[in-house]
N, C-alpha and C positions, 0 to 999 in steps of 0.2 A: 949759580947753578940753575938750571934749564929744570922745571920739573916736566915731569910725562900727563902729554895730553893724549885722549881715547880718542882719535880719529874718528872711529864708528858712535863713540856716542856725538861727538861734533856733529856729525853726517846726518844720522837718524833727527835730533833737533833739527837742523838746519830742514830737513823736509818734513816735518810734522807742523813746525811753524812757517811753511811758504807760505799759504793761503793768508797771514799777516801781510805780505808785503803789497798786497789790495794789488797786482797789477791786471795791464787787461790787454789785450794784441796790440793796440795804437801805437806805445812807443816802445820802442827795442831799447832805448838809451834810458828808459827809465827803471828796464829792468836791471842795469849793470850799477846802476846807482844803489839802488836800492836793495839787491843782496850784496854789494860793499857795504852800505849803510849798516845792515843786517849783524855783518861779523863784523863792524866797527864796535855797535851795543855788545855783541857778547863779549868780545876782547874788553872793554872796557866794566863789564859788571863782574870778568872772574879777576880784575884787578890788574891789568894789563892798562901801557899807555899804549894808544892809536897811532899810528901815523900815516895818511894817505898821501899818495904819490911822491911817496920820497925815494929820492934820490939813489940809486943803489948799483955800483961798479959788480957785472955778471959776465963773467969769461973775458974780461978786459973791455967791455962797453959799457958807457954808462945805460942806464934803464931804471923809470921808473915804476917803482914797484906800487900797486892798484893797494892797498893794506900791506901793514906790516904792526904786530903786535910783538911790542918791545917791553922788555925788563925794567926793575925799579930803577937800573942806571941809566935807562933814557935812551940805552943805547945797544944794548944787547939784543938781536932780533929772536921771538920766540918763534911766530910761526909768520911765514910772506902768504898772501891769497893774490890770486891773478883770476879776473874773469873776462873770456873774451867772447863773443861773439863768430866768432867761427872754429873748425875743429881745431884739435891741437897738431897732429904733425909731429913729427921730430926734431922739424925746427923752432916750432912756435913753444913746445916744451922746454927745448933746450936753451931757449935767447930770453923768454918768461921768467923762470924758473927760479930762484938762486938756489944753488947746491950747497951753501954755509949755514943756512939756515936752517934747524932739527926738525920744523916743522912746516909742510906743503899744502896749500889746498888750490884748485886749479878747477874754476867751474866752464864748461866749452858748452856753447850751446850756437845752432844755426839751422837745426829742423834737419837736419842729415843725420844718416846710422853712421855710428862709430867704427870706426875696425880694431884690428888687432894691432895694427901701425899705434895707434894714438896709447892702447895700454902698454907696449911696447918701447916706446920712450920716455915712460915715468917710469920703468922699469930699470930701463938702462941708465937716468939720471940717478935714480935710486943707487943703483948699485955703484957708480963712479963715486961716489960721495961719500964724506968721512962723517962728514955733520948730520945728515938728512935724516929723521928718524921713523916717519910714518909720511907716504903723499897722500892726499885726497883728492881722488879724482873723479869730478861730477861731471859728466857730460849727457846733454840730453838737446 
């Protein structure tokens, strides 16, 4: 059984503790690391196994998923995180994304304003989906 995770208290931690992840302009790749590292720790202190770029079949592609915080079975996914470096889209949503898994977070960052497109197809994934039960969507 899947219990329920507070997306917005996820969200609110996750930005009251950035200024933790020490970064600074120089590198862009160190930021992708390091808030996966970020939800790596928390997945693992609320008692969650980790698993980074693992392997994960999405609309009939394979794709690896950036975190995935799995159940005492080792095998059960609770929540998938994707963080990319450019906006989302509808496609980069939809090919990211897994829709089996109850719980989403999705952080898009490239110095561009977001539109209505990008909340627009977490919206529409949301709703296609029988599993998915809260998305998190950070872009900045």
């Amino acid at each position: 059984m899947v219990e329920n995770l507070d997306s917005m208290r996820l969200f609110k931690g996750f930005v009251r503790n950035y200024g933790t992840l020490l970064l600074d302009k120089a590198s862009t790749r160190t930021y992708t690391h390091r808030e996966i590292g970020y939800w790596m720790r928390l997945g693992e202190m609320m008692g969650y196994f980790t698993k980074m770029e693992e392997q994960r079949v999405i609309y009939g592609e394979k794709r690896l998923a950036d975190l995935l915080w799995v159940g005492d079975d080792d095998e059960t996914p609770i929540l998938h995180l994707e963080v990319e470096n450019t906006m989302p889209g509808d496609e980069l949503v939809d090919s990211r994304l897994d829709p089996s898994v109850p719980y989403l977070v999705a952080i898009f960052w490239d110095g561009k304003e977001s539109n209505e497109r990008d909340f627009a197809a977490a919206v529409n994934l949301f709703q296609r989906s029988d599993d998915v039960r809260q998305i998190l969507l950070i872009i900045w």
